[in-house]
C-alpha positions in Angstrom: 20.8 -14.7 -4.4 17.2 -13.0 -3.1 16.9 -11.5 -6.4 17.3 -14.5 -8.5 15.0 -16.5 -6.4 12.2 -14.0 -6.7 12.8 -13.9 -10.3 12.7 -17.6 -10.2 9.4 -17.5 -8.2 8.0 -14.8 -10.7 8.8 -17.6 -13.7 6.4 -19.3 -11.9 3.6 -16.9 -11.8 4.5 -16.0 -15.3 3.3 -19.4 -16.4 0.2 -19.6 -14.2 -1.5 -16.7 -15.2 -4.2 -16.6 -18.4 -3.2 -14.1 -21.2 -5.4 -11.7 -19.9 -3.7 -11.8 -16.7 -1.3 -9.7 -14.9 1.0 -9.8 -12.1 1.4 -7.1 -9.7 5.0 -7.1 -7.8 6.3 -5.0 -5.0 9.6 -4.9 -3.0 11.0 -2.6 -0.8 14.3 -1.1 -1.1 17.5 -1.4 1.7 20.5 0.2 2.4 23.7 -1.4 3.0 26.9 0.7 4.0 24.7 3.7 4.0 24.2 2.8 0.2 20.7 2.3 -1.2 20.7 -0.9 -3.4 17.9 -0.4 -5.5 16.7 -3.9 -4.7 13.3 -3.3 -7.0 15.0 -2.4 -10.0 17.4 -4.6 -9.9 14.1 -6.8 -9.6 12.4 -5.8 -12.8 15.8 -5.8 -14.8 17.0 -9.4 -13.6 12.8 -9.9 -15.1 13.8 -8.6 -17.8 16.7 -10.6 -18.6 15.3 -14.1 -17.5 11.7 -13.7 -19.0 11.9 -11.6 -22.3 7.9 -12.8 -22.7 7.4 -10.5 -19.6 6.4 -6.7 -20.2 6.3 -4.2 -18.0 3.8 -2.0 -18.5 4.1 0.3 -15.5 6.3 1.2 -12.4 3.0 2.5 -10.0 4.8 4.6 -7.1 3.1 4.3 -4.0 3.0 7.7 -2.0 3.3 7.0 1.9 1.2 10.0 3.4 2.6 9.0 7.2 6.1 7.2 6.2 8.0 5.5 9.8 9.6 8.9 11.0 13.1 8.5 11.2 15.5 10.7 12.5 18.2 10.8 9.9 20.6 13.4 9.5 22.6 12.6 6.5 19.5 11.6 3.8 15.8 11.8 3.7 12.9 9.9 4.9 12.2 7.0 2.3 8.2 7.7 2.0 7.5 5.9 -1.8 7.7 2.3 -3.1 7.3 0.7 -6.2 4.4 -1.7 -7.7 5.0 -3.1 -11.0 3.1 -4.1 -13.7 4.0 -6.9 -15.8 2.1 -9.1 -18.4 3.0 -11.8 -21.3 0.4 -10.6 -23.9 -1.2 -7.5 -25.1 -4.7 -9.1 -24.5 -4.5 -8.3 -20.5 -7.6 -6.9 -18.9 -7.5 -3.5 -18.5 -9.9 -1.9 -16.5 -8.7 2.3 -16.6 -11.8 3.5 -15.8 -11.9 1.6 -12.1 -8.8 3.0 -11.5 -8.5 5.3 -8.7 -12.4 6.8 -8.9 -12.4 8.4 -6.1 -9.3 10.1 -6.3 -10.1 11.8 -9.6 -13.0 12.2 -9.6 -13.7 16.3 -11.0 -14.2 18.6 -8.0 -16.2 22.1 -8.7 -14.0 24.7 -8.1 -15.4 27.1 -5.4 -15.1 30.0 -7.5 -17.1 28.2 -10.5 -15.6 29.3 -14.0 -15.2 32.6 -13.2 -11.1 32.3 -12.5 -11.1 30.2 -15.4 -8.5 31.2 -17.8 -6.8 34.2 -15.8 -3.4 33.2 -15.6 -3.1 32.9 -19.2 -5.1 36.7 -20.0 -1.9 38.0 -17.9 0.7 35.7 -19.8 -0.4 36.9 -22.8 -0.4 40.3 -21.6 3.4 40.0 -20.8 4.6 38.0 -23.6 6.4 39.6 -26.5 3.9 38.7 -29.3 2.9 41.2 -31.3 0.0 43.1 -30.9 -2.3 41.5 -33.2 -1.0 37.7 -32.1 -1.6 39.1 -28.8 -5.2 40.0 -29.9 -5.7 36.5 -31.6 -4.7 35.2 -28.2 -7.1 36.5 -26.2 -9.8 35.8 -28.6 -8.8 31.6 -28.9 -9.0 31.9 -24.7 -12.5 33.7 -24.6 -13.7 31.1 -27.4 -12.5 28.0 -25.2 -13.6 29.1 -22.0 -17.0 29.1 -23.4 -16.7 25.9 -24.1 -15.9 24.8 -20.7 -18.3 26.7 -19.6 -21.2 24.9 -21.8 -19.9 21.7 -20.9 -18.5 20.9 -24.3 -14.5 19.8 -22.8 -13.6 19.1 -19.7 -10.4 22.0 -20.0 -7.5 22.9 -21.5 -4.1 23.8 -21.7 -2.9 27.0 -23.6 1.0 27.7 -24.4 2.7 30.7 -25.6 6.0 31.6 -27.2 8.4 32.5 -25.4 6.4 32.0 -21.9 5.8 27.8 -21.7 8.2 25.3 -22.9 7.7 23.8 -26.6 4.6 21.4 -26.5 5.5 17.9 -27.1 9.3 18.2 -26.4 9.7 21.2 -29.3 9.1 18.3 -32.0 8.1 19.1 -35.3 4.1 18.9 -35.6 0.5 20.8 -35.6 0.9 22.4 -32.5 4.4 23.4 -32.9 3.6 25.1 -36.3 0.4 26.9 -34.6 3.0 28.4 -31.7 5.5 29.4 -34.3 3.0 31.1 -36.5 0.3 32.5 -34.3 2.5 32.7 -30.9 0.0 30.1 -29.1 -1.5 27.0 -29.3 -4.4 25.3 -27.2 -4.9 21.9 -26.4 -8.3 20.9 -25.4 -9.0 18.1 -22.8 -11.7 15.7 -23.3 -13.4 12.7 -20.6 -12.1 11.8 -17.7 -9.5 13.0 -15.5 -5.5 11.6 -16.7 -4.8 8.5 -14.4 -1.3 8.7 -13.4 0.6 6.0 -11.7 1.0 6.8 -8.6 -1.4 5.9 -5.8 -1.4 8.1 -2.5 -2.4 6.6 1.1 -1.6 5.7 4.2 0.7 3.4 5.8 -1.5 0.9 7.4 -1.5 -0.2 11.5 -3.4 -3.4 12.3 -4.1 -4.7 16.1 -2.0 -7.6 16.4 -0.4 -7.7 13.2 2.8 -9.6 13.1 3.8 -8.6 10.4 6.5 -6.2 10.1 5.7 -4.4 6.2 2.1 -4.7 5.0 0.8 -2.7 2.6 -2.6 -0.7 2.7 -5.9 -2.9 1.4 -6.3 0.3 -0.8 -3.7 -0.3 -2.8 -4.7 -4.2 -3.5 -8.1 -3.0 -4.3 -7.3 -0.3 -6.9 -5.4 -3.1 -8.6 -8.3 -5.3 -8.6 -10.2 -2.6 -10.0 -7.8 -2.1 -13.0 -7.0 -5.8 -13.6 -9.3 -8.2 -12.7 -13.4 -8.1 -12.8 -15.8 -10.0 -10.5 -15.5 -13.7 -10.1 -11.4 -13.4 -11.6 -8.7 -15.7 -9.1 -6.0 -13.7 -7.5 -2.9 -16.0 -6.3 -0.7 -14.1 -3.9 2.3 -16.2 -3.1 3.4 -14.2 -0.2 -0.1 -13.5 1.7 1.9 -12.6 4.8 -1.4 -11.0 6.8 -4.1 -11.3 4.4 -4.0 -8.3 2.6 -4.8 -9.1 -0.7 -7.3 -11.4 0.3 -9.5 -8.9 2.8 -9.9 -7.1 -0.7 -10.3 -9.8 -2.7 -13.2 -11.2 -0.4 -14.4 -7.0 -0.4 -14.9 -7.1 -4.3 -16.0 -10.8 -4.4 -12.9 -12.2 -6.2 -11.9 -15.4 -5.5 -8.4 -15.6 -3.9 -5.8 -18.0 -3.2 -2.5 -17.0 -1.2 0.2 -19.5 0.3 2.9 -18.4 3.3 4.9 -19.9 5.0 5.3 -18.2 8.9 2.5 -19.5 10.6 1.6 -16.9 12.7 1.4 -14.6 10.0 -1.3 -17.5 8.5 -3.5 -17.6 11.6 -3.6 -13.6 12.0 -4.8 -13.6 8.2 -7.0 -16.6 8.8 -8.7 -14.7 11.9 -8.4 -11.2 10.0 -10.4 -13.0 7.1 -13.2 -14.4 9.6 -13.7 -11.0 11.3 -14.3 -9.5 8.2 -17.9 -8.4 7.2 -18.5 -7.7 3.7 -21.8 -5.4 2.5 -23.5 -7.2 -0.8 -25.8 -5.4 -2.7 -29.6 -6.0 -1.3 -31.2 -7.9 -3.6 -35.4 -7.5 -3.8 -37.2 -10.4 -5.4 -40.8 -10.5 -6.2 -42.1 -6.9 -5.4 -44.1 -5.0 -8.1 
């Protein structure tokens, strides 16, 4: 079946890549008899069952910001597919703080700090703590809004009883004790933005493209950014237009790709010669 030769072929890259490797697999779904099959889980759990060695480590949605407009009138527009993650040891390069830099990187807000904190001043003011919890409250808030203000964390969170759900699913701990006993907790949030898996872009249209589904160079590149460093081989066994090597040959990694459709191989062959890649100058021998 398709499945069970992709899982075949992924056996393959499975044993070709070093332990600090990872590979990177994405499938679309289909719909037969107005049934969605689910084709990429199906994937990752026939991978599952054929390669135990094989971990995944994430399901990365992508986030289609212009999706094929369809006009259906009995389910949505599909506008999200899956990219996962697998590896066969926990030595894999890991690269988090590449990951998606432009994307969250921290924006000023326009009105400074001085909105900072005013939801919560008018939670506390409706919750049913007492008085002097109520008091404590809005004490904790003043204290940590100074310290965003001075630079010292980069934000925070604060819960109350009885307005936000229990912190960490309700289980027993620190912060559950603090919101029993005081009626609030706070967490504070330290370094960089959270990186979430998902990556949100645009469908990509290339002149003369033949083929039918490529996906953005974006997407290959934030990968390369989180997996691989400078100098690393990427094999892509579908290479289809030349996707993943345009951003290979953008961050200097060394590629190699194989496909089979030979028009699809001369559009990527002719994508990859037109393609003009900005080093960093280099000055020798001034003082």
């Amino acid at each position: 079946s398709y499945i069970q030769k992709l899982v075949t072929l992924f056996g393959e890259c499975l044993r070709v890549i070093k332990p600090s490797g990872s590979i990177i697999f994405n499938l679309g779904d289909k719909y037969e008899n107005s049934n969605l099959l689910l084709v990429p889980y199906r994937f990752a759990i026939a991978v599952a069952d054929a390669h135990p060695q094989a971990r995944l480590v994430n399901a990365v949605t992508w986030v289609k910001r212009n999706p094929t407009p369809r006009q259906f009138k009995r389910r949505l527009v599909s506008s999200t597919e899956p990219f996962f993650h697998f590896v066969k040891t926990d030595d894999y390069f890991y690269n988090l703080d590449a990951f998606m830099v432009s994307h969250t990187a921290r924006k000023p807000a326009k009105n400074g700090h001085r909105d900072i904190g005013k939801g919560y001043f008018e939670q506390i003011a409706q919750s049913d703590l007492s008085p002097e919890q109520k008091s404590h409250a809005q004490q904790a808030l003043y204290g940590v809004i100074q310290e965003v203000q001075q630079g010292k964390i980069a934000g925070f969170r604060m819960k109350i009883r009885g307005i936000h759900s229990e912190p960490f699913g309700g289980q027993a701990g620190g912060r559950q004790i603090q919101l029993e006993k005081n009626g609030f907790t706070i967490i504070r949030l330290h370094g960089n933005p959270i990186k979430r898996d998902v990556i949100e872009t645009a469908v990509e249209s290339l002149k003369g493209n033949p083929h039918p589904a490529i996906y953005p160079t974006a997407i290959v590149e934030e990968f390369l950014h989180l997996l691989t460093r400078e100098g690393d081989v990427v094999l892509d066994p579908f290479m289809g237009a030349g996707s993943t090597a345009v951003a290979c040959k953008r961050l200097r990694r060394h590629y190699i790709g194989y496909e089979l459709n030979p028009d699809y191989c001369a559009y990527a062959e002719q994508r990859l010669a037109n393609l003009v890649v900005n080093l960093p100058l280099k000055l020798e021998g001034l003082s």
